[in-house]
N, C-alpha and C positions, 0 to 999 in steps of 0.2 A: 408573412410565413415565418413560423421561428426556427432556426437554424443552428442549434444548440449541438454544437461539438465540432462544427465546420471553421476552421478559424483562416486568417491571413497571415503571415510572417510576412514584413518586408525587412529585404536582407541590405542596406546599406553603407559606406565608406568611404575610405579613401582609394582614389586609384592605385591599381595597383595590390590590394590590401585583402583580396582572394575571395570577393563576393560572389560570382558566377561558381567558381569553385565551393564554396560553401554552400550555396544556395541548393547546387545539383545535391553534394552529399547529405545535406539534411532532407532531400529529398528521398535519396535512395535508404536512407535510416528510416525512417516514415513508411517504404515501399516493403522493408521487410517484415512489418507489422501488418500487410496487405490492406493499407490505406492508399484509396485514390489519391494522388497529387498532383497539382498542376503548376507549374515554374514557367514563371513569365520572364522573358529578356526584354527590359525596358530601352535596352542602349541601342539607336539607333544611328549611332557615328561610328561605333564598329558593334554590328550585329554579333550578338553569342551565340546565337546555334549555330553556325557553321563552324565553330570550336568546338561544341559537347555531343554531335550527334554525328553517327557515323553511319552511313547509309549509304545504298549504291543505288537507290534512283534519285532524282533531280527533288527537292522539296517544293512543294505545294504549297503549303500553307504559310500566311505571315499575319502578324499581329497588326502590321500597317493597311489590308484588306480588314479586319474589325473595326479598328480605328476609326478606318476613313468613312466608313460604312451610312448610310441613312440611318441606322439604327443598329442597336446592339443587339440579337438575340444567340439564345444559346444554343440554337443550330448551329449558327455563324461564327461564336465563337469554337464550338467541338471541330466543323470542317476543317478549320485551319489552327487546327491542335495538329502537333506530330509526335508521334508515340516512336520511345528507341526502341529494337527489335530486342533487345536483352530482358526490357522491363517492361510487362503491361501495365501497371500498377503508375508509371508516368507519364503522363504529356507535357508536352513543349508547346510553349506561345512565344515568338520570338521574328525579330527580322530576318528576313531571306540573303542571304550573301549577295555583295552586289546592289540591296538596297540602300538609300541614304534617306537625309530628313527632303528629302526634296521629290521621294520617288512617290508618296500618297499625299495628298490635299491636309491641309491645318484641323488638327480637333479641337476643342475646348475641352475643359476641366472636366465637365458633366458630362462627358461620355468617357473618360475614363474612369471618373467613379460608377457608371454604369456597366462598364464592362468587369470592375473589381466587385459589383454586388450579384453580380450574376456568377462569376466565376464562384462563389460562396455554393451554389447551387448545382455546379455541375463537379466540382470536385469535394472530397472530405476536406481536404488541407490544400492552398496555396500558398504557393511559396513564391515569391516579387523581388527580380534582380534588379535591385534599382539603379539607376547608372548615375556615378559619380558625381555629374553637373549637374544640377536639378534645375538652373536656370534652363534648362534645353531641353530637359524633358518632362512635359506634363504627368505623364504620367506617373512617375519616380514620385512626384511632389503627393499627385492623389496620395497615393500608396502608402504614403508616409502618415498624410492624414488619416487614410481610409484605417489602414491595419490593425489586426487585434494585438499585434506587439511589433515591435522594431529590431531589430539587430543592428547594431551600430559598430562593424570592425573597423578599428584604426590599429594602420603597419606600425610597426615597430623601427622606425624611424623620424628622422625630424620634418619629411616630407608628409607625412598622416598628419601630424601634431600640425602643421601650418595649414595643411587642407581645412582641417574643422574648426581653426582659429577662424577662417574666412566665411566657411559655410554655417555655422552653426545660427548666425544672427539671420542667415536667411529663413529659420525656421523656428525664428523664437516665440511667435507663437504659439498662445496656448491650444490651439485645437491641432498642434502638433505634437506637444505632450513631452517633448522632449527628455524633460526629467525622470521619464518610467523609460528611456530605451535604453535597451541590454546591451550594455557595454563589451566587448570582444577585443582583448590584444591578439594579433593577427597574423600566425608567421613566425612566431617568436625560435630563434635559434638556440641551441643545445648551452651553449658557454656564451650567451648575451644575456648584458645586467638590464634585463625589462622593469623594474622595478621605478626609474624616471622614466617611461613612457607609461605607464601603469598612474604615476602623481603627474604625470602632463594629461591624461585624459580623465583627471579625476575619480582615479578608481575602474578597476572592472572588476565583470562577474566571473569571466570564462579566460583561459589563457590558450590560443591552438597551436601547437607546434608544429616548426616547420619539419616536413618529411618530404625526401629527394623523390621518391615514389609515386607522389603529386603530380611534380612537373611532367614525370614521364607519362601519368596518363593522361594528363592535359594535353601533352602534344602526340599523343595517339590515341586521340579520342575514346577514354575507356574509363570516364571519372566514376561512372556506372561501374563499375568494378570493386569490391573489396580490398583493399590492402593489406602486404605482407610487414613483418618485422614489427619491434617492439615499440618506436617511434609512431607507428601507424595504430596499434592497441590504444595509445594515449591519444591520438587525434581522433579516432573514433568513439570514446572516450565520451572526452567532450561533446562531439557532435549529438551524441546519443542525449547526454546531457542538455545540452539544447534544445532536442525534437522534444523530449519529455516534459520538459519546463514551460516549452510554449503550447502545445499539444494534447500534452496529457499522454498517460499513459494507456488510455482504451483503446 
C-alpha cells in the first residue's frame, strides 16, 4: 500500500545531547499544522514518558507489551499509545516507569521493523527517540535503518565528540546511510565558540540553542508547551526548520 507523505524521523545522539527533548518538540511543531504524530521512546534503561507526560491516572499502555507481543497489529500498537491531555494531535509509545529491559521477554529485529512499518499507517508523521546505546536497544538500531531521515545531535562538548568517535563504526554500514544524516549541534550556549565542535562533527546543518526555559519544562513536565523570550523564537526557529525539511510543508 503506498504511503506517500507519511514519513519516520529518527531523532539520535549523544547522551545527554537533548533527543527526547527534541523529539517531543518537533513533534508539537508538526501538531500545530494538525498532523497526526506518533513519538516513540526506545530507552528502556530509563524510560521517557514518565518525564514528558503529565497525567493523574496511572499509564496503561507500554511499548514493551507491542514488543513482546505474538504479533504486531495496529490495534495493539493504538491501545498502548497514550495521548497528553493538552494535545490530541500526539501519541506516546514508550516504557512505563518502573519497567526495565528485563520486565518483557527478548524481541528480534523483525518485529520491530514491523512495528516501525505499521506505525507509517497509523500515524502521518513519527517521530523515534532513539536511545543513545544502540548495542541495547534493538529497536534504536531498526530505526536507524528503517527511517525516512535521521537526526543526528551531537552536544557541544568533548563528551558527544568521543560518544560518536565510538559509535559511529557501529553503524557504518551502508543500509544505514549514515552520510545523508542531519547533522544537529545541540545546546549550544550564547558566548560558546561551537565552531570546533561544528569541524569535530564534520560539519552541521542546524545549530539549537540552549534556553533556560527548557530545563524548566522538562522538569514540570509541560515540553508540550510553547516558549517565552527571544532565545526560545531561535530555538523554535530551527525546530520549525527541521519539521519542514524532513516533512514537508503540507
Amino acid at each position: 500500500m503506498p504511503n506517500k507523505g507519511k514519513q519516520i524521523l529518527a531523532v539520535w545522539g549523544s547522551p545527554s545531547s537533548g533527543k527526547t527533548v527534541t523529539a517531543v518538540k518537533i513533534a508539537r511543531e508538526l501538531s500545530l499544522n494538525r498532523k497526526n504524530v506518533a513519538v516513540v521512546f526506545c530507552d528502556g534503561v530509563c524510560p521517557a514518558l514518565p518525564t514528558v507526560l503529565k497525567t493523574k491516572k496511572p499509564v496503561e499502555g507500554s511499548l514493551g507489551e507491542v514488543l513482546s507481543a505474538p504479533s504486531v497489529t495496529q490495534e495493539l500498537i493504538l491501545k498502548n499509545c497514550v495521548c497528553p491531555a493538552k494535545n490530541p494531535y500526539i501519541s506516546f509509545l514508550g516504557y512505563k516507569a518502573g519497567e526495565n529491559v528485563f520486565t518483557y521477554a527478548d524481541y528480534a529485529k523483525e518485529r520491530a521493523v514491523d512495528l516501525l512499518v505499521l506505525l507509517r499507517h497509523v500515524a502521518d508523521c513519527v517521530v523515534v527517540d532513539c536511545a543513545s546505546s544502540l548495542t541495547d536497544s534493538i529497536l534504536s538500531t531498526a530505526a536507524l535503518e528503517v527511517a525516512d531521515a535521521v537526526l543526528r545531535l551531537g552536544s557541544c562538548d568533548l563528551k558527544g565528540v568521543s560518544y560518536f568517535m565510538s559509535s559511529l563504526p557501529l553503524i557504518a554500514d551502508r543500509r544505514f546511510k549514515p552520510e545523508k544524516h542531519i547533522k544537529v549541534l545541540s545546546n549550544v550556549k550564547s558566548r560558546q565558540d561551537s565552531g570546533g565542535y561544528e569541524n569535530a562533527y564534520g560539519g552541521v546543518s542546524y545549530k539549537l540553542p540552549h534556553v533556560d526555559d527548557i530545563e524548566e519544562q522538562f522538569y514540570s513536565l509541560s515540553l508540550l508547551d510553547g516558549l517565552p523570550g527571544k532565545e526560545a523564537k531561535e530555538y523554535e526557529f530551527v525546530i520549525r526548520e527541521i519539521a519542514e525539511g524532513v516533512f514537508g510543508n503540507g
